[in-house]
Backbone as a ProteinNet text record, in pm:
[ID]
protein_1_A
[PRIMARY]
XXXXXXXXXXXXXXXXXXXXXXXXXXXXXXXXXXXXXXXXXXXXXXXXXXXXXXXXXXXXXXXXXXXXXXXXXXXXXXXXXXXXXXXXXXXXXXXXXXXXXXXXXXXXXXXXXXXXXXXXXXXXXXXXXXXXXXXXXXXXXXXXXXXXXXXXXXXXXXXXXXXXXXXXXXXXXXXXXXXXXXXXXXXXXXXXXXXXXXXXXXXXXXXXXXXXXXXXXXXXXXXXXXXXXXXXXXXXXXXXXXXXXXXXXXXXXXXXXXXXXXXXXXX
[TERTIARY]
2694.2	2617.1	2478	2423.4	2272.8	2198.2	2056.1	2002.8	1861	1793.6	1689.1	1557.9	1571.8	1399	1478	1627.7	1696.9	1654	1677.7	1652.6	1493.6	1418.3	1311.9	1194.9	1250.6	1248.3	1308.6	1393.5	1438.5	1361	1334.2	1235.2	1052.9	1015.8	875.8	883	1004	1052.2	1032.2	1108.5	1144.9	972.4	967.3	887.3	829.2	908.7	922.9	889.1	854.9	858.4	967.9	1060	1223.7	1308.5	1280.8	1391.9	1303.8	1163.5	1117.7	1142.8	1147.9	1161.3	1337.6	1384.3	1560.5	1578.8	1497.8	1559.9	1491.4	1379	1323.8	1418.3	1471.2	1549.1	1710.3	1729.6	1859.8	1853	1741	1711.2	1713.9	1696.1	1616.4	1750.4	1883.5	2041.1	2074.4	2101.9	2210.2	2123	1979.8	1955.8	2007.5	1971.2	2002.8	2212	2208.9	2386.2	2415.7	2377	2402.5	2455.3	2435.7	2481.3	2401.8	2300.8	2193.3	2189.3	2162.7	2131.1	2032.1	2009.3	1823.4	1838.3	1752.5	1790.5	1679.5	1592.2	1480.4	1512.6	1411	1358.6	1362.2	1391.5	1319.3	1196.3	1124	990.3	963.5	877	813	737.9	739.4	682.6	521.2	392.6	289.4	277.6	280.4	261.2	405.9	397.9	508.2	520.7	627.8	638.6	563.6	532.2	460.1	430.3	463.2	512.1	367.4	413.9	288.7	207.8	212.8	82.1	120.5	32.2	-130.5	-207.5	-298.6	-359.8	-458.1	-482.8	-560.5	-712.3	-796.8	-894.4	-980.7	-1093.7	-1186.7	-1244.2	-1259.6	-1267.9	-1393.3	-1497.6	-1655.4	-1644	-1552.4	-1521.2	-1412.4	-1377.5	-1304.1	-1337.1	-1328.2	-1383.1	-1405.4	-1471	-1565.3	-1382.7	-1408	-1244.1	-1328.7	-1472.9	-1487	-1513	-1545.6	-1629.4	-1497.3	-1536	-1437.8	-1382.2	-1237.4	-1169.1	-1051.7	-1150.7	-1098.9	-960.7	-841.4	-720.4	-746.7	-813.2	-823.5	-889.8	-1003.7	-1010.9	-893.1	-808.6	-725	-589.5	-581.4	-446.1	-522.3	-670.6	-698	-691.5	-768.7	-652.5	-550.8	-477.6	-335	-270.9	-342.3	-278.6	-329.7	-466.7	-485.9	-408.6	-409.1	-282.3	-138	-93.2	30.6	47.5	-66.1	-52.6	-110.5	-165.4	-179.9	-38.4	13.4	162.3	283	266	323.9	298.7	194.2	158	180.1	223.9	235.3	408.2	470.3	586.5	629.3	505.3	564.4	506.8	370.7	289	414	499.2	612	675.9	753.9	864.6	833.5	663.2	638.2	608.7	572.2	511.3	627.7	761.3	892.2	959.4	929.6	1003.4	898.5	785.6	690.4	721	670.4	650.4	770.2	844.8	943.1	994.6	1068.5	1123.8	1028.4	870.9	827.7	804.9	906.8	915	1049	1061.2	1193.3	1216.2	1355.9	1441.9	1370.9	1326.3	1271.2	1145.3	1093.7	987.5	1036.3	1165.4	1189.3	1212.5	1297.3	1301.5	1221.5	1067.6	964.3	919.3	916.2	863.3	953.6	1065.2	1139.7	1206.2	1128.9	1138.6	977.3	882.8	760.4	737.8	833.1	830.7	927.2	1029.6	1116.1	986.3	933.6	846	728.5	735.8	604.9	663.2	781.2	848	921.3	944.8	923.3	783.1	699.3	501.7	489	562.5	525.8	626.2	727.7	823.9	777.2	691	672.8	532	451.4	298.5	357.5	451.9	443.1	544.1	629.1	692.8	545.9	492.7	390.9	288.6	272.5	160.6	246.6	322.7	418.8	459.2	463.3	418.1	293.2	215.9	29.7	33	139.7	164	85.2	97.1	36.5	201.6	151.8	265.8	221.4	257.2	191.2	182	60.5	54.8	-7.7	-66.1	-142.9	-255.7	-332.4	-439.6	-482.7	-574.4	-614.9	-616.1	-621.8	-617.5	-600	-684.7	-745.9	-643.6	-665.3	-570.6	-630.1	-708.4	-802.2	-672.6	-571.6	-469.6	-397.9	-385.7	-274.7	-376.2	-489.5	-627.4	-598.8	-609.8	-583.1	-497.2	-345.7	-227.3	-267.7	-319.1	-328.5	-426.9	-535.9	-638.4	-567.4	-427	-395.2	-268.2	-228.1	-66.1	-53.9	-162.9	-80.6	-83.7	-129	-133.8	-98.7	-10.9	59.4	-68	-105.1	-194.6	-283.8	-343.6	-481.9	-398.2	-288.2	-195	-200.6	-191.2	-150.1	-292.8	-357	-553.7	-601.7	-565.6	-640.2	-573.7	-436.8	-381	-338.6	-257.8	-259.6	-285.8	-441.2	-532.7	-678.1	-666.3	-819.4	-768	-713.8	-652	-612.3	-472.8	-450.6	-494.7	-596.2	-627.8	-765.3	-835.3	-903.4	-863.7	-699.1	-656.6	-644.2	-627.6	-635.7	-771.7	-839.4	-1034.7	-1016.3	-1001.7	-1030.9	-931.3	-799.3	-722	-721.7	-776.2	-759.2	-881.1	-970.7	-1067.9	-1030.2	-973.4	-887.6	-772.8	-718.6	-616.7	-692.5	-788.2	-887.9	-942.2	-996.1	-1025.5	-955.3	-822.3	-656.3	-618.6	-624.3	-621.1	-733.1	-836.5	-941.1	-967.4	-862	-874.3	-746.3	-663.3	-524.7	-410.3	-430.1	-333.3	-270	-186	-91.7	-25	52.8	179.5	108.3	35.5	-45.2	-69	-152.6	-236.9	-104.2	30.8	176.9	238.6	199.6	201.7	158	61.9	-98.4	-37.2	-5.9	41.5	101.7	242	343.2	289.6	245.4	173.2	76.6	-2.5	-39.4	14.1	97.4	164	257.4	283.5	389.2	330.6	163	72.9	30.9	75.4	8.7	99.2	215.9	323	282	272.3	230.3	131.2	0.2	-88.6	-26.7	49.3	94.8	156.5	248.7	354	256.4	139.5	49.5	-23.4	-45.6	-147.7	-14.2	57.5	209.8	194.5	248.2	275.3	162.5	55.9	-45.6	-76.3	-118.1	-78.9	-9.1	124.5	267	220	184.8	138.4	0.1	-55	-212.4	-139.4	-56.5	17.2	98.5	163.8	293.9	171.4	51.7	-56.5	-145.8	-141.9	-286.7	-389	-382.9	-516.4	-564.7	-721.3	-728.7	-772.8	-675	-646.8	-785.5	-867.1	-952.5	-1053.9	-1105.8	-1185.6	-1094.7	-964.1	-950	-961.6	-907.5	-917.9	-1063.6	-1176.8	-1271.8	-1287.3	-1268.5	-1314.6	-1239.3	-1088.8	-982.9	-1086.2	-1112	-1155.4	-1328.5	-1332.9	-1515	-1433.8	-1364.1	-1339.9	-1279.6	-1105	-1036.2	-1084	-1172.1	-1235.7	-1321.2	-1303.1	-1436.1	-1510.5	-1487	-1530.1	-1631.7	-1678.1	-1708	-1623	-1621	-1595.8	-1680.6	-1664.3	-1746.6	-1697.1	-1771.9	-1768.4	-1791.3	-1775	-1659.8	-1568.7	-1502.4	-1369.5	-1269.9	-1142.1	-1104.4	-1003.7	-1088.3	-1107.3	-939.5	-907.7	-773.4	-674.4	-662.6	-556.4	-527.2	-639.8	-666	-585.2	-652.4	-592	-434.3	-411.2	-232.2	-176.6	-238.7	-157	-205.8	-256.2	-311.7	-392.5	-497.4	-612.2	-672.8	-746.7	-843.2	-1015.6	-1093.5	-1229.5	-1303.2	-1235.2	-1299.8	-1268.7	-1176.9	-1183.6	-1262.5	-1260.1	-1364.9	-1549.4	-1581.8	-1687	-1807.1	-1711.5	-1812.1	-1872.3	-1806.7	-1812.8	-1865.6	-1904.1	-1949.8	-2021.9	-2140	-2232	-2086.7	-2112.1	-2062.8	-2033.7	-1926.3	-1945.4	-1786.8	-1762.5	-1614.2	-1633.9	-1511.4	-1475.5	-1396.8
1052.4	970.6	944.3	820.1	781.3	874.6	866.7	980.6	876.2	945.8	828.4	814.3	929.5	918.3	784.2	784.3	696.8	537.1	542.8	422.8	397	489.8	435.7	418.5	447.4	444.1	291.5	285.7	100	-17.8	58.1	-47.7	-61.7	46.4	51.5	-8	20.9	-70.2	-217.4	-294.6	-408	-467.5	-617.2	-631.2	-732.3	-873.5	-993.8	-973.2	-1062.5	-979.7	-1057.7	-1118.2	-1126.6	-1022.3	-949.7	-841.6	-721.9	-724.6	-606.9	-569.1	-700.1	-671.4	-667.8	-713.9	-722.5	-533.5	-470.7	-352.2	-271	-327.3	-214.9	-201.5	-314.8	-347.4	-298.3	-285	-243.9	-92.2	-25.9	141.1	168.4	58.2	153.6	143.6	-4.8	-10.1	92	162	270.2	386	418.3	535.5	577.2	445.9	482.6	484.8	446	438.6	590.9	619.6	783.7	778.5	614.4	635.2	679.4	736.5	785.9	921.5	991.8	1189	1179.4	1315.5	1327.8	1457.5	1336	1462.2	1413.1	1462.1	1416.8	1459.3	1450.6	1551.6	1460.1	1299.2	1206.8	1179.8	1115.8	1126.7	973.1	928.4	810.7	745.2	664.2	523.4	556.1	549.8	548	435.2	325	165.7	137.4	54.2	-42.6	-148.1	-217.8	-310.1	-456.9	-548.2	-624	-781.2	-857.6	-1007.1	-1046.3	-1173.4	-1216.7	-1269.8	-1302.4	-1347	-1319.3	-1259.4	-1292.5	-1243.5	-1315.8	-1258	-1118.1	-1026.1	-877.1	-870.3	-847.8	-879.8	-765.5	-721.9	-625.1	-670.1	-593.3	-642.2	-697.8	-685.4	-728.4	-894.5	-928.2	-1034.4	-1092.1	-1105.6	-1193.4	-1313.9	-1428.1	-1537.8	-1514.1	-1611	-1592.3	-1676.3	-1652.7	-1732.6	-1828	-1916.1	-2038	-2017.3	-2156.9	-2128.7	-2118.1	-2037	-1971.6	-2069.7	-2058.1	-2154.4	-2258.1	-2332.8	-2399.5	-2365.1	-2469.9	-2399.5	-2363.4	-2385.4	-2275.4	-2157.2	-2100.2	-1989	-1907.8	-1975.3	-1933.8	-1917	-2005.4	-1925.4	-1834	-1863.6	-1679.5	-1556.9	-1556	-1475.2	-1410.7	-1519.9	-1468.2	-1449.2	-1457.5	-1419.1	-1293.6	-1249.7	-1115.7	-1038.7	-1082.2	-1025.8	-969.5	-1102	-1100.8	-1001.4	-962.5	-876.7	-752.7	-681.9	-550.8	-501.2	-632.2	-592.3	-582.1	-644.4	-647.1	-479.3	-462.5	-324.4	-218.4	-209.7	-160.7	-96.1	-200	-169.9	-62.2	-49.7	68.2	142.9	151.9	283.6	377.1	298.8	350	445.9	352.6	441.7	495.2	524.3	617.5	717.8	715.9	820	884.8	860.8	952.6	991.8	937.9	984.4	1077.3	1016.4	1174.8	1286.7	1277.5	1416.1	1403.5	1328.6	1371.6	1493.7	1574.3	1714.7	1794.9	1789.4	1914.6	1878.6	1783.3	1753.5	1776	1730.6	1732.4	1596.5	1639.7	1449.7	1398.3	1413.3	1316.2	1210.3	1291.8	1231.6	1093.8	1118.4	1032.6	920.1	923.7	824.8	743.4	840.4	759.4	669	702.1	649.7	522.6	525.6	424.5	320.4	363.9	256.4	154.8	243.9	194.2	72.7	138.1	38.6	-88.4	-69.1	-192.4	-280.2	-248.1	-266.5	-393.1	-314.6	-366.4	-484.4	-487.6	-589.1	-676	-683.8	-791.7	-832.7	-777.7	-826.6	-938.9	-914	-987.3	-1086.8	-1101.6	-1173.6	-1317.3	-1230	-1354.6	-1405.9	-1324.5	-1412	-1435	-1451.5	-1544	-1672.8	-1667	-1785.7	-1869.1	-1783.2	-1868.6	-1951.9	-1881.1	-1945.2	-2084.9	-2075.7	-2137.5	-2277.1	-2268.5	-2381.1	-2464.4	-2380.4	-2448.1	-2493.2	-2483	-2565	-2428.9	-2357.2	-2228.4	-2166.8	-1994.5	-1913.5	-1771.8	-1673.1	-1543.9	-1567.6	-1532.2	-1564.7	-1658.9	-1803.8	-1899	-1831.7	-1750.9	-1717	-1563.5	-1537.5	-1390.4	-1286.2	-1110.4	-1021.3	-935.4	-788.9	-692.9	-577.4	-442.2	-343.1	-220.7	-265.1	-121.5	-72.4	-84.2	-34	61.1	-1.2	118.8	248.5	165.5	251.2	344	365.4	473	517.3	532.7	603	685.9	589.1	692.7	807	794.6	896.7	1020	974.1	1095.6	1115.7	1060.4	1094.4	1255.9	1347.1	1512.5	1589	1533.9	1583	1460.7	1506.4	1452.6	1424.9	1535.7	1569.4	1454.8	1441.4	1341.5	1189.4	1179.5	1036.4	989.7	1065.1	1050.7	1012.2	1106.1	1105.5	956.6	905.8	787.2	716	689.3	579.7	514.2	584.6	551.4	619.9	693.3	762.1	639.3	609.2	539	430.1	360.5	186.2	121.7	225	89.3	127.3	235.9	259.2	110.1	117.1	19.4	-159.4	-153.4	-269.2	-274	-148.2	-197	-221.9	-146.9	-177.4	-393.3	-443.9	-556.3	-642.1	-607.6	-719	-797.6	-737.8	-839.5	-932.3	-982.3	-1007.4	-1161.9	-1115.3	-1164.2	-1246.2	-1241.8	-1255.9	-1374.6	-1357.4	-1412.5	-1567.7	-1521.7	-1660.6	-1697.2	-1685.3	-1784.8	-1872.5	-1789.7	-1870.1	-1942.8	-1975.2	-1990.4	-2157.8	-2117.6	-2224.7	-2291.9	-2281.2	-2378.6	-2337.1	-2198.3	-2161	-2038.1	-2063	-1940.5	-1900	-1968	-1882	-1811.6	-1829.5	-1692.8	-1599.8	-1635.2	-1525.7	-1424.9	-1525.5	-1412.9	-1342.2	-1362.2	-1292.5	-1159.7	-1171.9	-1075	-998.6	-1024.7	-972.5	-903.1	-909.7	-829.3	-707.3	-767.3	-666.1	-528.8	-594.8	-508.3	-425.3	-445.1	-362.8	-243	-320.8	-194.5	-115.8	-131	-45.6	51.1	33.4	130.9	249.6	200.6	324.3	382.6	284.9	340.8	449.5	417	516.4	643.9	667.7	751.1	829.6	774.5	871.4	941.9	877	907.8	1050.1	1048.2	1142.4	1255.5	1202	1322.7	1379.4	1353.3	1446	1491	1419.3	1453.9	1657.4	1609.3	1720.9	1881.4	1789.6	1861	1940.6	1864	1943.1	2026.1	1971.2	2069.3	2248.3	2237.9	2289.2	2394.3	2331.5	2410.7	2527	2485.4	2528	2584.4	2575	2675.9	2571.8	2469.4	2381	2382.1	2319.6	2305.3	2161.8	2070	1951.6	1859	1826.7	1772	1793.2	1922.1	1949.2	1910.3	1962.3	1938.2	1787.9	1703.4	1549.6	1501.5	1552.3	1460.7	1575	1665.8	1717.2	1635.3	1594.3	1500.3	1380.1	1302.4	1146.2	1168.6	1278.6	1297.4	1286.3	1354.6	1381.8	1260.1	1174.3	1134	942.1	941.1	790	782.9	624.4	609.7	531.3	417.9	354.4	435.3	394.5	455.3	438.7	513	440.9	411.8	252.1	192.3	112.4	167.4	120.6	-83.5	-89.7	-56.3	-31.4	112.4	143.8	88.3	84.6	41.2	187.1	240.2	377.4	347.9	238.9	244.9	244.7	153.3	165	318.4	338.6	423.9	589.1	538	667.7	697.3	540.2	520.1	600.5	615.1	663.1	826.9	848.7	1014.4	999.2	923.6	920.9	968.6	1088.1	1064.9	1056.3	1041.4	1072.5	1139.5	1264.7	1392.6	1365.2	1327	1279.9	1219.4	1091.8	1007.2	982.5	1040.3	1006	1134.3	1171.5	1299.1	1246.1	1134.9	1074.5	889.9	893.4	726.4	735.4	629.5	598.7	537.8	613.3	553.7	444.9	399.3	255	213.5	149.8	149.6	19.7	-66	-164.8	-191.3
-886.8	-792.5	-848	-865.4	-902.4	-762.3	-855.2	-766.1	-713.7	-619	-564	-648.5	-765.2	-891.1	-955	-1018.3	-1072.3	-977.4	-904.3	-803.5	-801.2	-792.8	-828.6	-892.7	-1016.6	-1160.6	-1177.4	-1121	-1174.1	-1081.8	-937.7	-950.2	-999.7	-1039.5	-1099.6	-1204.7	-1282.1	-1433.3	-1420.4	-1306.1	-1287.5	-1293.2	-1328.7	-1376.5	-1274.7	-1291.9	-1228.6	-1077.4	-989.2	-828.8	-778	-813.4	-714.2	-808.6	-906.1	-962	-899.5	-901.7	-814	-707.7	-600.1	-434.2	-436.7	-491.2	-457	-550.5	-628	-654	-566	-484.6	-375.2	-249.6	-196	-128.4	-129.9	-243.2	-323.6	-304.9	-371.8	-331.4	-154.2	-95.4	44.3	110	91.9	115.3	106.8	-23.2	-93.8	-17.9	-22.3	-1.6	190.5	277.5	366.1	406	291.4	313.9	291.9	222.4	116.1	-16.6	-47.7	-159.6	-272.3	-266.4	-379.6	-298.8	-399.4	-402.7	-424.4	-317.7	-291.7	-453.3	-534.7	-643.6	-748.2	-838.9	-919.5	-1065.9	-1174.6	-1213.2	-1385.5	-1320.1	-1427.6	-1405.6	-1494.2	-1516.3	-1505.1	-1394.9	-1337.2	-1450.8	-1500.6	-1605.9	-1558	-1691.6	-1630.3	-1563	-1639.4	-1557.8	-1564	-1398.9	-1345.4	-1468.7	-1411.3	-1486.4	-1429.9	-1522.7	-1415.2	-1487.6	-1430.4	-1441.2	-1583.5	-1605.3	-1714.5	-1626	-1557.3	-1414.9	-1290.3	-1207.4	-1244.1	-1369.1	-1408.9	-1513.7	-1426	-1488.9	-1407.5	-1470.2	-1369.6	-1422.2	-1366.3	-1416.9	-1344.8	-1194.9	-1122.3	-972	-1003	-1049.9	-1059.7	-1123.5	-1164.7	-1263.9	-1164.5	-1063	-950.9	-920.7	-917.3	-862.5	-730.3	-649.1	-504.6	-486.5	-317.2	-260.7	-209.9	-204.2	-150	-27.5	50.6	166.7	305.3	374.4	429.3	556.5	533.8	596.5	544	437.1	356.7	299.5	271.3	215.1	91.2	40.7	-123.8	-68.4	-5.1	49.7	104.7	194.6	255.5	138.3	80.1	-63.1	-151.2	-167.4	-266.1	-157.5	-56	64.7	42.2	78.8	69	-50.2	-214.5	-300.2	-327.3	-302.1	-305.4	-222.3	-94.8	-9.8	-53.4	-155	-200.5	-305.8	-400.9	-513.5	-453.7	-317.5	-266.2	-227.1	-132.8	-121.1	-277.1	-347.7	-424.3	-558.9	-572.1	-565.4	-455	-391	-299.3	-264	-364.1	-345.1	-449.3	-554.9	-674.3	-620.2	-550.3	-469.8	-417.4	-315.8	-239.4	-289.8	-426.8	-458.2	-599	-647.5	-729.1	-667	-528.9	-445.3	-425.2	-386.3	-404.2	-501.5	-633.4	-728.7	-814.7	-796.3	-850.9	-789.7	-691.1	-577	-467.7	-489.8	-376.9	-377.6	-467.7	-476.4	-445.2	-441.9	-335.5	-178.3	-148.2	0.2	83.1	182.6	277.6	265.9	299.9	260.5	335.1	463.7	538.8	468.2	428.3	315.5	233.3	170.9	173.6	254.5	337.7	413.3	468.5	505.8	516.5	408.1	300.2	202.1	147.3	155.3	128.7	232.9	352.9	444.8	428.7	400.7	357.7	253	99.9	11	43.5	123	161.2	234.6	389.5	382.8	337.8	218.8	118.8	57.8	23	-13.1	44	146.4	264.3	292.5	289.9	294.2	208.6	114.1	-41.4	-17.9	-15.1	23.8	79.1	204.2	337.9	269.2	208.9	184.4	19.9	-66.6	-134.6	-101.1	-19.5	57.4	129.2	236.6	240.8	130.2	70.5	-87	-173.4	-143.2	-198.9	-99.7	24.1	133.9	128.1	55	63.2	-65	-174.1	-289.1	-386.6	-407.1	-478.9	-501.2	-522.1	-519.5	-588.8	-584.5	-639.5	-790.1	-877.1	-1029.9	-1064.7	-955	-965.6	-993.9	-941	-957.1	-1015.2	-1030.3	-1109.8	-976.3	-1023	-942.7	-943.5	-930.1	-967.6	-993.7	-1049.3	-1067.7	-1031.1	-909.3	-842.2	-840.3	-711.8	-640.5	-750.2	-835.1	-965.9	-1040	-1084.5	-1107	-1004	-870.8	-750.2	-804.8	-842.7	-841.5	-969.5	-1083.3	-1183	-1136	-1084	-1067.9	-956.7	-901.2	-824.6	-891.6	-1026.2	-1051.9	-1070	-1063.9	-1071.8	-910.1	-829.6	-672.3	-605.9	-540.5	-436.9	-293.6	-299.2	-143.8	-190.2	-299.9	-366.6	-347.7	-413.5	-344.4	-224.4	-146.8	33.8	78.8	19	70.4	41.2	-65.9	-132	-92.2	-103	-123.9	42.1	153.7	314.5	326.4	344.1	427.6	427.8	298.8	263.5	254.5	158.9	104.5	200.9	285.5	339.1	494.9	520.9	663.3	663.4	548.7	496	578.9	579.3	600.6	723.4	811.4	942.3	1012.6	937.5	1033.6	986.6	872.3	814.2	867	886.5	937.1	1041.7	1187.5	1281.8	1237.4	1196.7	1155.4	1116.3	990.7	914.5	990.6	1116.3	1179.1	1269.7	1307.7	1383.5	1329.6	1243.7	1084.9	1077.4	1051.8	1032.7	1163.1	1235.4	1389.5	1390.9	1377.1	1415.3	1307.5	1186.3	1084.2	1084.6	1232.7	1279.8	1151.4	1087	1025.7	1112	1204.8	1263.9	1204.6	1119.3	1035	944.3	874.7	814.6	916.1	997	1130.1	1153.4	1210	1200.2	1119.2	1003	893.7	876	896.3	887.8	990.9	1104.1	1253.8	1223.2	1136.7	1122.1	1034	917.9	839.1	901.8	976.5	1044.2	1137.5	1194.7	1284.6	1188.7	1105.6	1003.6	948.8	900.3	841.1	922.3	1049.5	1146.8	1093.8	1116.5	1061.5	907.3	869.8	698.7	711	712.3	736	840.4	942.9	1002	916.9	837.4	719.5	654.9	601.1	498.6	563.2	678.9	746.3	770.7	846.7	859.4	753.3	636.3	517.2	420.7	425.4	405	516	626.5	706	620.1	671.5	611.2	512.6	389.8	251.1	273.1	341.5	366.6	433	503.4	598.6	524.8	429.4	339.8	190.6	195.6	115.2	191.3	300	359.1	356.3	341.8	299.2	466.4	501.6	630.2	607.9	707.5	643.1	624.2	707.1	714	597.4	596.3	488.6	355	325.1	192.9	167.8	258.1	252.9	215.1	271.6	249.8	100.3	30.2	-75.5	-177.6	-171.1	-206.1	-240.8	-150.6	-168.1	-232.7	-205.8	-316.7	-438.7	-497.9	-611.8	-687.1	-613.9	-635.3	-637.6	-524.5	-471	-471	-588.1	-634.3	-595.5	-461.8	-399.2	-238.1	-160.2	-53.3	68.3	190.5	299.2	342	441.9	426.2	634.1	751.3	894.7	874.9	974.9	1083.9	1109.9	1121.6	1105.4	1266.9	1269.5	1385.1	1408.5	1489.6	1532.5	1651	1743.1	1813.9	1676.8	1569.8	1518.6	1433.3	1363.9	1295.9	1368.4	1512.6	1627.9	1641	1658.5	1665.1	1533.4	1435.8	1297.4	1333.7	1357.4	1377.3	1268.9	1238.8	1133.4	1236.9	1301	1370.2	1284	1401.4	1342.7	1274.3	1298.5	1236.6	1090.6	1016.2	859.9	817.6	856.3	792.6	816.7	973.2	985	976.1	878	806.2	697.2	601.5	487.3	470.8	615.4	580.5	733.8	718.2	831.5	911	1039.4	1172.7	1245.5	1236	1303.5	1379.7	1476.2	1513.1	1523.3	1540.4	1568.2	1715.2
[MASK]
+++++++++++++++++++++++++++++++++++++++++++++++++++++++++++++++++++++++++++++++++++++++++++++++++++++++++++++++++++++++++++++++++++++++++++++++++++++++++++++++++++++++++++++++++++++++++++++++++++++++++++++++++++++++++++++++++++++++++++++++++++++++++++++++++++++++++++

């Protein structure tokens, strides 16, 4: 029986993003069928595999997205959008095939309902980009997001901390915002986009804090403190208010994590 590091190991490999999302999709089928064994102990690719465009560029070296509203604002948007999700889908299932064996199957399951997920995100905002006469790869876009994975590839607990504790809790303070401006610029089918996204991230960040927890838990760690000692060390960016303290709540992010580590502010 192929085993689920095997499964996702082929899709971090896969390069293209319709052989990426159809093998994320392909892993999350078989795993919930049973046809993959919860079984490890191959060794995860440093870098994914990853299309000849977008071209990747240092975040400081990004072009501006234009004056806001405008449909070229609104497709660099949504192509940065498209390549967080699209990263997002190796976050998933490197995060189970590294460290899955010091977890409970369940772990998995979270995690590979996450990267399916991620690849439906990408799916729908490069179908959209692709309506506005664009498409993912038209334009340039950064490699903070993988930069993160490498800086936590030997702790798991430092993964969970950075990556849905901070990144994408990040996306829920910023998204309705964001959701707001789309509506606001007679683009709804984006705004529904964003909608969905957001609502599934609530769960994301929840898994992230669960097992995050979990592992603080299975180590003696006391979770809070080790987290903010985690993101001193591991994150190299700041946090940075207005955080949106209801969604944040819905995931069990509470307060006591973050507003030890950044001026105060809720949304």
């Amino acid at each position: 029986m192929r085993s689920i590091a095997d499964a996702c190991r082929g899709v971090l490999l896969a390069a293209e993003p319709r052989a990426k999302v159809k093998a994320a999709r392909d892993a999350a089928r078989a795993w919930k069928s049973g046809a993959l064994g919860h079984a490890f102990g191959l060794a995860m690719p440093d870098r994914p595999g990853r299309p000849a465009r977008p071209e990747l560029l240092p975040p400081s070296c990004m072009p501006k997205r234009g004056k806001a509203g405008s449909e070229r604002s609104r497709i660099a948007l949504l192509h940065a959008l498209a390549h967080i999700e699209f990263v997002a889908i190796d976050l998933a299932f490197d995060l189970i095939g590294r460290f899955g064996e010091g977890f409970p199957r369940a772990f998995v399951d979270d995690w590979v309902s996450v990267g399916a997920d991620e690849a439906m995100h990408f799916a729908l905002l490069d179908r959209r980009l692709r309506t506005l006469g664009s498409g993912y790869g038209a334009l340039p876009a950064h490699d903070g997001l993988w930069e993160a994975a490498e800086a936590t590839s030997a702790d798991p607990l430092a993964r969970l901390a950075v990556v849905p504790m901070v990144l994408e809790a990040r996306g829920l303070d910023v998204t309705p915002a964001t959701v707001a401006a789309l509506d606001k610029a007679g683009d709804g089918r984006s705004a529904a986009i964003l909608r969905r996204i957001y609502s599934d991230e609530i769960r994301h960040v929840a898994a992230g804090t669960h097992w995050f927890r979990f592992g603080c838990e299975a180590q003696e760690f006391e979770a809070v403190s080790h987290w903010q000692r985690l993101i001193r060390t591991h994150f190299r960016g700041s946090l940075k208010p207005p955080f949106n303290g209801s969604a944040r709540d819905q995931a069990g992010l509470s307060r006591d994590f973050y507003e030890g580590l950044a001026p105060v502010g809720f949304a």
